[in-house]
C-alpha positions as CSV (number, residue, x, y, z in Angstrom):
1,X,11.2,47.4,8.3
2,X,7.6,46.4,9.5
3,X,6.3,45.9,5.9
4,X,9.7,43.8,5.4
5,X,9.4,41.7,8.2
6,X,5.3,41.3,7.5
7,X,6.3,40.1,3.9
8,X,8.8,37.6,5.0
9,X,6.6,36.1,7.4
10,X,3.8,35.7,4.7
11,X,6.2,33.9,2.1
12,X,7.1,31.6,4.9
13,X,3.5,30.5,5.9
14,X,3.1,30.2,2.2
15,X,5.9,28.3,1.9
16,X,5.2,25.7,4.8
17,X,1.4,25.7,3.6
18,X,2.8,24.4,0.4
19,X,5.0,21.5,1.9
20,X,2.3,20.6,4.0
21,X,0.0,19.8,1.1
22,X,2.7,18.7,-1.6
23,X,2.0,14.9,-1.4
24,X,-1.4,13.9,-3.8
25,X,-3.7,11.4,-3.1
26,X,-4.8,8.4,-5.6
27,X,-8.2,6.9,-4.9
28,X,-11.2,4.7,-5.7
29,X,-14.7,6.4,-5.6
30,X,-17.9,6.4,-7.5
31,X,-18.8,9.8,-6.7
32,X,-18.0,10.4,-10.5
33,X,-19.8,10.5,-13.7
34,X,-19.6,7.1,-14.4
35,X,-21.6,4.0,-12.9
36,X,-18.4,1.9,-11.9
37,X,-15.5,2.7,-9.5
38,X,-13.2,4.8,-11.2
39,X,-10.0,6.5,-9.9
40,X,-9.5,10.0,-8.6
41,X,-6.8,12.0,-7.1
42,X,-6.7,14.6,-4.7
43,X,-4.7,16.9,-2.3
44,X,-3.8,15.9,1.2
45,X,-6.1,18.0,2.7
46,X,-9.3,16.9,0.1
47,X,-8.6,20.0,-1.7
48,X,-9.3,19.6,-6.1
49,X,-10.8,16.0,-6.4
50,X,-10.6,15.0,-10.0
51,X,-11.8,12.0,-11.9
52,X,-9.1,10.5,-13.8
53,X,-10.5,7.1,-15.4
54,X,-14.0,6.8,-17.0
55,X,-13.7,2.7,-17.9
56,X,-16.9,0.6,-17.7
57,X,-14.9,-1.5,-15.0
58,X,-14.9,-0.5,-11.2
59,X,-11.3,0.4,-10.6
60,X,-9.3,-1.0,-7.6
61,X,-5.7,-0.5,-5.6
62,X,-4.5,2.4,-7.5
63,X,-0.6,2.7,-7.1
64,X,2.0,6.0,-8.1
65,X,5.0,6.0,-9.7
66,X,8.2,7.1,-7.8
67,X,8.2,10.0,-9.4
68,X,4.8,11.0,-8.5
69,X,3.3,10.9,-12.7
70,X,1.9,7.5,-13.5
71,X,-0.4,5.6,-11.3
72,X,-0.8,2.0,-12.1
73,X,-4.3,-0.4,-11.0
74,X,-6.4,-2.9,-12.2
75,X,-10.0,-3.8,-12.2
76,X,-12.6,-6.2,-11.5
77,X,-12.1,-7.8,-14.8
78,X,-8.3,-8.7,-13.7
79,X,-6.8,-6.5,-16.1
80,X,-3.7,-4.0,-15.2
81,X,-4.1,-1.0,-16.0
82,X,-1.6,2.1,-16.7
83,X,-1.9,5.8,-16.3
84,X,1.3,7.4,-18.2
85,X,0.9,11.2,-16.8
86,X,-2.0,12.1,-14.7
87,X,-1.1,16.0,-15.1
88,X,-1.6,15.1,-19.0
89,X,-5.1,12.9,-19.7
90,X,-6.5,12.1,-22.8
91,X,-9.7,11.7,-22.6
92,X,-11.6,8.0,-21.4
93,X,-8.0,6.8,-22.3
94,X,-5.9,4.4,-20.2
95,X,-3.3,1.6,-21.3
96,X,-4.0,-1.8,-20.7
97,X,-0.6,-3.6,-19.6
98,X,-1.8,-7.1,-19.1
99,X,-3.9,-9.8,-17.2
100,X,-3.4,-9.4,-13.5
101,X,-4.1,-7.8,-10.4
102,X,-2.3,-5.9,-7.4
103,X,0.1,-4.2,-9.4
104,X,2.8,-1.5,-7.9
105,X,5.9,0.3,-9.8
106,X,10.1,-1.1,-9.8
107,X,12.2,1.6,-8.9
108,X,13.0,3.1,-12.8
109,X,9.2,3.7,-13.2
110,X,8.9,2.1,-16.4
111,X,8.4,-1.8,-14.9
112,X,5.4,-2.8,-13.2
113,X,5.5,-6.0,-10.7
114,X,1.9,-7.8,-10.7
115,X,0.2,-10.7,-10.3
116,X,-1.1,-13.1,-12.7
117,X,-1.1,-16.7,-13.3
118,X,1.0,-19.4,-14.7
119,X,-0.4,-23.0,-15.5
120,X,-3.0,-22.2,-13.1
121,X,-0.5,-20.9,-10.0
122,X,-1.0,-17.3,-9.1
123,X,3.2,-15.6,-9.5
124,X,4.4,-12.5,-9.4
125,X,5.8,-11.2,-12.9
126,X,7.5,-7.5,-14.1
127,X,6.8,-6.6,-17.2
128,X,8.5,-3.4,-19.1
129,X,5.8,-0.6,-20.1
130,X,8.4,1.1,-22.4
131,X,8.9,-1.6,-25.0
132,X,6.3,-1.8,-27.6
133,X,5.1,-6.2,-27.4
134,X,6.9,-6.6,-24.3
135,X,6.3,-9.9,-22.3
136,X,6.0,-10.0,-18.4
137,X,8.7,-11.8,-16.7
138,X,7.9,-14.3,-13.9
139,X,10.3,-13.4,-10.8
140,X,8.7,-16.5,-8.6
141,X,8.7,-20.2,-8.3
142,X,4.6,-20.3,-8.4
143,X,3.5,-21.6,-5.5
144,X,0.6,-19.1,-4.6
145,X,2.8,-16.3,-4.7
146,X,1.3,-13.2,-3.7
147,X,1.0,-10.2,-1.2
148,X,4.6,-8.6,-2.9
149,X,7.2,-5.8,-1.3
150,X,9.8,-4.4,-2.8
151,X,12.9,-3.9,-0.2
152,X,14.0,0.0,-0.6
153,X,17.2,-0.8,-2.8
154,X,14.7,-2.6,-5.5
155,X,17.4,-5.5,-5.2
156,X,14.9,-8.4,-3.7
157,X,11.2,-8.9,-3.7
158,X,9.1,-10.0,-0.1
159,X,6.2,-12.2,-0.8
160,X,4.0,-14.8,0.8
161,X,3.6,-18.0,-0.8
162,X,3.2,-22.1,-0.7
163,X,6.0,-23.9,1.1
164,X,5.0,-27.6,2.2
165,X,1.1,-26.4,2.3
166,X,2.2,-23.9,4.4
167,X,1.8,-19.9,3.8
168,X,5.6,-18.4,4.3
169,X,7.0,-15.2,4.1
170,X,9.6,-15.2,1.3
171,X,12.4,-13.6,-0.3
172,X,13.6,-13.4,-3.9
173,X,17.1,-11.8,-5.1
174,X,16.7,-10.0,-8.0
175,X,20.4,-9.7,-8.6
176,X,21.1,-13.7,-7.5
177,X,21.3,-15.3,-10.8
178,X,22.0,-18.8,-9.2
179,X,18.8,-21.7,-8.3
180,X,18.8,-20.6,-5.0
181,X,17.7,-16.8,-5.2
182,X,14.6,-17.7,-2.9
183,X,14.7,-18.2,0.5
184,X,12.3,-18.9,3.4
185,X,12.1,-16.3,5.7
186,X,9.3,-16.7,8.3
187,X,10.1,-19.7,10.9
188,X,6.6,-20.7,11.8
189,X,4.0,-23.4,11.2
190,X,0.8,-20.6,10.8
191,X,-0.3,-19.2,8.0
192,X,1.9,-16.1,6.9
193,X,0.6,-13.0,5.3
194,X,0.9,-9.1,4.2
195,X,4.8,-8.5,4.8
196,X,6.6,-5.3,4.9
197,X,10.2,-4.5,5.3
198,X,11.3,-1.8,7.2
199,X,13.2,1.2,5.6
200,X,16.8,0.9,6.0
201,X,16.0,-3.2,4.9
202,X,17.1,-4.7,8.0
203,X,13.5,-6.0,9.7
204,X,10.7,-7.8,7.6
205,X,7.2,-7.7,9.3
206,X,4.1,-10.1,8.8
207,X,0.9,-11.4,10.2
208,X,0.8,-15.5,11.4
209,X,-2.4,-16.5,11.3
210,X,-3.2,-19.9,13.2
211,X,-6.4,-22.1,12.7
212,X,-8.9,-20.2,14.3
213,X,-7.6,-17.4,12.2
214,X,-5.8,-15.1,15.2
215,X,-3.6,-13.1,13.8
216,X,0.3,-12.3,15.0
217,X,2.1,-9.6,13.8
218,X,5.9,-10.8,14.1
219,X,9.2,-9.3,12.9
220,X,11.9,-10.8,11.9
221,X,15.9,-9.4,11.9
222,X,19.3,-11.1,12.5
223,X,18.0,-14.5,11.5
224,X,15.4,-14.1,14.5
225,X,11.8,-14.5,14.6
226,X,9.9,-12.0,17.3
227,X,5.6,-12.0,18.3
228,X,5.1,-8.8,18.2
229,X,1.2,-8.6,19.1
230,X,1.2,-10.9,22.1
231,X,-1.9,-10.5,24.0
232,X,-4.1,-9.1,21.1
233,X,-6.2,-11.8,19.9
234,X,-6.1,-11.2,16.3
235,X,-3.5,-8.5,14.3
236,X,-2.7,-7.9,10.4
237,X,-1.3,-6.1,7.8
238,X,1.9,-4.7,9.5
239,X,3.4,-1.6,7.7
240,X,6.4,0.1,8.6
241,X,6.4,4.4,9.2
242,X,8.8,6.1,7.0
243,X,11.6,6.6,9.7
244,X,11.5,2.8,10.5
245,X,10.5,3.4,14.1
246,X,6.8,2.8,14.0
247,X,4.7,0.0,12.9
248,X,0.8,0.6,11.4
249,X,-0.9,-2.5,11.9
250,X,-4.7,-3.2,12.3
251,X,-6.8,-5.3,15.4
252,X,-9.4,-7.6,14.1
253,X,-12.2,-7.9,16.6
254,X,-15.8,-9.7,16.0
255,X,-17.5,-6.0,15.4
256,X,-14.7,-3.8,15.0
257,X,-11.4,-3.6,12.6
258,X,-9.4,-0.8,14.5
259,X,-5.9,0.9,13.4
260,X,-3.2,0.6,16.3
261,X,0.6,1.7,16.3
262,X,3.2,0.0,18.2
263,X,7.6,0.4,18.1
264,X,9.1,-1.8,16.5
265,X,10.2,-4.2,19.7
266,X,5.9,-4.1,20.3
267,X,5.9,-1.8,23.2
268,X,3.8,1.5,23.1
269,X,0.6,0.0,21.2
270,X,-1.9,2.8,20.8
271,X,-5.3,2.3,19.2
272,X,-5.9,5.5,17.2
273,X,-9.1,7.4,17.0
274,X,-10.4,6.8,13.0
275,X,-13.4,8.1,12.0
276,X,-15.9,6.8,9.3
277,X,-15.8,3.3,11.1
278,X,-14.3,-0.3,10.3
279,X,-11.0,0.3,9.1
280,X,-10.0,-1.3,5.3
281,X,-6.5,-0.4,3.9
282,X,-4.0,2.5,5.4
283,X,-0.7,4.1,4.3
284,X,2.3,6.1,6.2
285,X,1.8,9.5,4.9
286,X,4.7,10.5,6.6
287,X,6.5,9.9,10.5
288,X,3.2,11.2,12.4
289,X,0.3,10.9,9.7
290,X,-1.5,7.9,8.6
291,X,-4.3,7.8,5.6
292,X,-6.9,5.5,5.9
293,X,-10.0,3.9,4.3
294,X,-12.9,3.3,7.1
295,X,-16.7,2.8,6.8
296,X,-19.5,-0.3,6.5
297,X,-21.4,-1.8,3.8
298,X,-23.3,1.3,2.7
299,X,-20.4,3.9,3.0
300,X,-16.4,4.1,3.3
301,X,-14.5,7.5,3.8
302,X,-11.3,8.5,3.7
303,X,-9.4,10.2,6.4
304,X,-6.1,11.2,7.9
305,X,-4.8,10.7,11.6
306,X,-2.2,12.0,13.4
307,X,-0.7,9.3,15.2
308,X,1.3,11.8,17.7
309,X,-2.0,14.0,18.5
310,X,-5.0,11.4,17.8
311,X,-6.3,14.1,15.7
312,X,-8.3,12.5,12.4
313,X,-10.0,14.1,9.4
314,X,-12.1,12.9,6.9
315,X,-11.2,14.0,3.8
316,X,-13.1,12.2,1.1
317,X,-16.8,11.2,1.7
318,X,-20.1,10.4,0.5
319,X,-21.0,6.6,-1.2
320,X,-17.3,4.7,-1.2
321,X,-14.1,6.2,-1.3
322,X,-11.4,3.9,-0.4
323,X,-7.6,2.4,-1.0
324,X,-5.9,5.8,-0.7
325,X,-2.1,5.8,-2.1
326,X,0.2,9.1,-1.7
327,X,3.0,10.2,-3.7
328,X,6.3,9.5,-1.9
């Protein structure tokens, strides 16, 4: 019965050791064979790096699929770029999708929203990878449009763009087929950047920057416009937690860029412990973890925090690693 009990308890560690690392890691770094950027992937825990681009362009914002086998980026040279199935690479090969930059996947996995420009006005366009000659679609007016979310149903696009010289948070129905499928959503006279909407749709986050360039993290729900960040003199890129409940956001100071959470109604704001130093881009790994980019002019690392314990972990380091994206 002891040998019994002894096994089950072994398949069960094993088990939870495997759910615990299941999500992968896409990453820039130049610790590879190649004088540029390129992207890499990992495990959570920094377990088998791999190399999986070798292009003489340094690689940026790498971005997964929803079904965790293509990662889209682009480069330096403003070209989108397409990996089709990172468990199968060909060698040096990656498929070029089009002139752009920030690019992320639609829902199906076989579109890819971007942006690129039109008569000289940066849009946001999808374009289907599946069709052979395919031509991107624009899904925005113009108007500077940029900074793009997809709401969890894949039914309307968040963006921030031009309205009467003013940055504004906006939103685009996909499924609206009428002249008024974009509407304004922020209601303020600052500059409004880096939305995020919350998981079950109902709350859109964003920074408002004024002319000294403070930024305000607000939310906005039931046609209401909240400050979120009151008494922090400058706040940005606000990013929802999985289970809604949390918000990510980081505090700009004149040495420091720190990673604080807060709940959604702004009460509760912690400053978590990051190592590596000034903090660059984050994601929601899950409820309690958060991966990070952190580091100076000379060196950026990657890490992992625990925003319940205050426990962080760098897991990629040496020369730059940065702009890590997980598998859902």
């Amino acid at each position: 019965m002891f040998r019994i009990n002894l096994f089950i308890v072994i398949l069960l560690t094993a088990a939870s050791v495997t759910f615990a690392q299941k999500k992968k890691i896409a990453y820039c770094s130049d610790q590879g064979t190649s004088a540029f950027i390129q992207i890499f992937v990992m495990n959570e825990d920094g377990s088998d790096k791999k190399q999986l681009t070798n292009i003489n362009e340094n690689c940026m914002k790498p971005r997964w699929s929803p079904d965790g086998k293509q990662i889209v980026f682009y480069s330096d040279k403003g070209f989108v770029y397409l990996i089709r199935n990172v468990d199968n690479l060909y060698s040096d090969y990656t498929f070029l999708v089009w002139n752009g930059i920030y690019p992320s996947f639609m829902p199906d996995g076989n579109e890819i929203m971007f942006n690129t420009e039109e008569d000289d006005v940066l849009s946001i366009f999808v374009i289907d990878t599946t069709q052979f000659g395919a031509q991107p679609e624009i899904i925005t007016d113009g108007s500077y449009s940029n900074m793009q979310v997809l709401s969890p149903d894949g039914k309307k696009v968040i963006y921030s763009a031009f309205l009467d010289g003013v940055k504004t948070i906006m939103s685009a129905d996909l499924e609206d087929e009428s002249d008024n499928y974009i509407k304004k959503i922020s209601m303020n006279n600052d500059a409004n950047l880096e939305p995020d909407i919350s998981p079950d749709g109902k709350k859109i986050a964003y920074a408002s920057f004024d002319n000294n360039l403070n930024g305000t993290v607000r939310i906005y729900e039931n046609g209401k416009e909240t400050a979120l960040t009151k008494g922090i003199t400058s706040a940005n890129v606000p990013r929802f937690s999985p289970d809604g409940k949390k918000i990510a956001f980081v505090v700009i100071s004149d040495n420091n860029v720190d990673l604080y959470t807060m709940n959604t109604d702004g009460s509760d704001k912690k400053n978590l412990d990051v190592k590596g130093g000034n903090v660059g881009t984050f994601q929601w790994l899950d409820d309690d973890k958060i991966v990070y980019d952190a580091g100076s002019d000379t060196r950026i690392s990657i890490g992992i925090v625990n925003t319940k314990t205050g426990i962080s972990e760098i897991i990629a380091d040496g020369g730059f690693n940065l702009q890590p994206c997980a598998t859902k």
